[in-house]
C-alpha positions in Angstrom: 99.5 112.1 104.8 97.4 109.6 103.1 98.3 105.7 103.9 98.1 103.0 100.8 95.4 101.1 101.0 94.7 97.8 99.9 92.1 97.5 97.1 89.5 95.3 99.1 89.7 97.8 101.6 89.2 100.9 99.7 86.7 99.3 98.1 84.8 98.7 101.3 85.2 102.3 102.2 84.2 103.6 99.0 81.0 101.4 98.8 82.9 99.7 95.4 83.2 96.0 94.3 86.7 95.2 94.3 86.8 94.4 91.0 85.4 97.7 90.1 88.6 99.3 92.0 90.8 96.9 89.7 89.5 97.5 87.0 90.1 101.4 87.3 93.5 101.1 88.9 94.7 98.6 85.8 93.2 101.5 83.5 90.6 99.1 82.2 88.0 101.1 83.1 86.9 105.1 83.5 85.3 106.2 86.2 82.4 107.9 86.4 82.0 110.9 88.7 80.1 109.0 90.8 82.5 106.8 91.6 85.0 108.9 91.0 83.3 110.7 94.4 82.5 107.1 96.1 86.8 106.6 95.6 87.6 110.2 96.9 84.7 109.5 100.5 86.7 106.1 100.4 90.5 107.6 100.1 89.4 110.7 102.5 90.2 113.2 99.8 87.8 116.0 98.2 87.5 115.3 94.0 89.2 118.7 93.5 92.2 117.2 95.2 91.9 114.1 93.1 91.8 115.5 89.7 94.6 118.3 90.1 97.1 115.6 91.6 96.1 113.1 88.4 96.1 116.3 86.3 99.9 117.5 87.3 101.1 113.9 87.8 102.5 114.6 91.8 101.1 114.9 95.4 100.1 118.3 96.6 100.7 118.0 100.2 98.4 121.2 101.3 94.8 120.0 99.9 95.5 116.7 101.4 96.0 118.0 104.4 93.1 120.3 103.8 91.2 117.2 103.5 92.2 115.5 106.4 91.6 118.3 108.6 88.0 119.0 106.9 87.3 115.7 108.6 88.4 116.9 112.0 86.2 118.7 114.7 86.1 122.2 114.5 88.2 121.9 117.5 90.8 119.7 116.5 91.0 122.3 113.3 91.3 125.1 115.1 94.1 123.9 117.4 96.0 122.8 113.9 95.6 126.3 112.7 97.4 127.3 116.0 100.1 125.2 115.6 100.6 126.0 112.4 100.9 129.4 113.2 103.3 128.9 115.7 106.0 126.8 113.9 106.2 130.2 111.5 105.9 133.0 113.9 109.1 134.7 113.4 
């Protein structure tokens, strides 16, 4: 689950001047797709996942935990997959 982040510090992880983050949180200004990607390295989410959650207004809990497994080892993946598996093995 993604945590809220403070804009200073998304802003650090994004490679973004605050102000830039303002700005495009107070809908002041339009991001371009390259910031648009810097935002989604700096929030840990892929810009497919960004755009369809702005486009349908909500959260869609299975690409964001796509995402934060694509930044997993292979190994850490592949033990979630088992998991996974066995909370719905009936």
């Amino acid at each position: 689950m993604a945590r809220a982040l403070t804009q200073e510090a998304l802003a650090e992880r994004a490679g973004l001047a605050t102000d830039t983050v303002r700005r495009i949180e107070g809908d002041r200004m339009c991001p371009t797709i390259d910031t648009a990607r810097k935002l989604c390295d700096g929030l840990g989410i892929s810009l497919s996942t960004f755009f369809s959650t702005w486009e349908e207004d909500r959260r869609d809990e299975v690409a964001e935990l796509a995402d934060y497994l694509r930044t997993r080892p292979r190994r850490e993946q592949r033990r979630a997959l088992r998991v996974v598996w066995a909370m719905f093995d009936e």
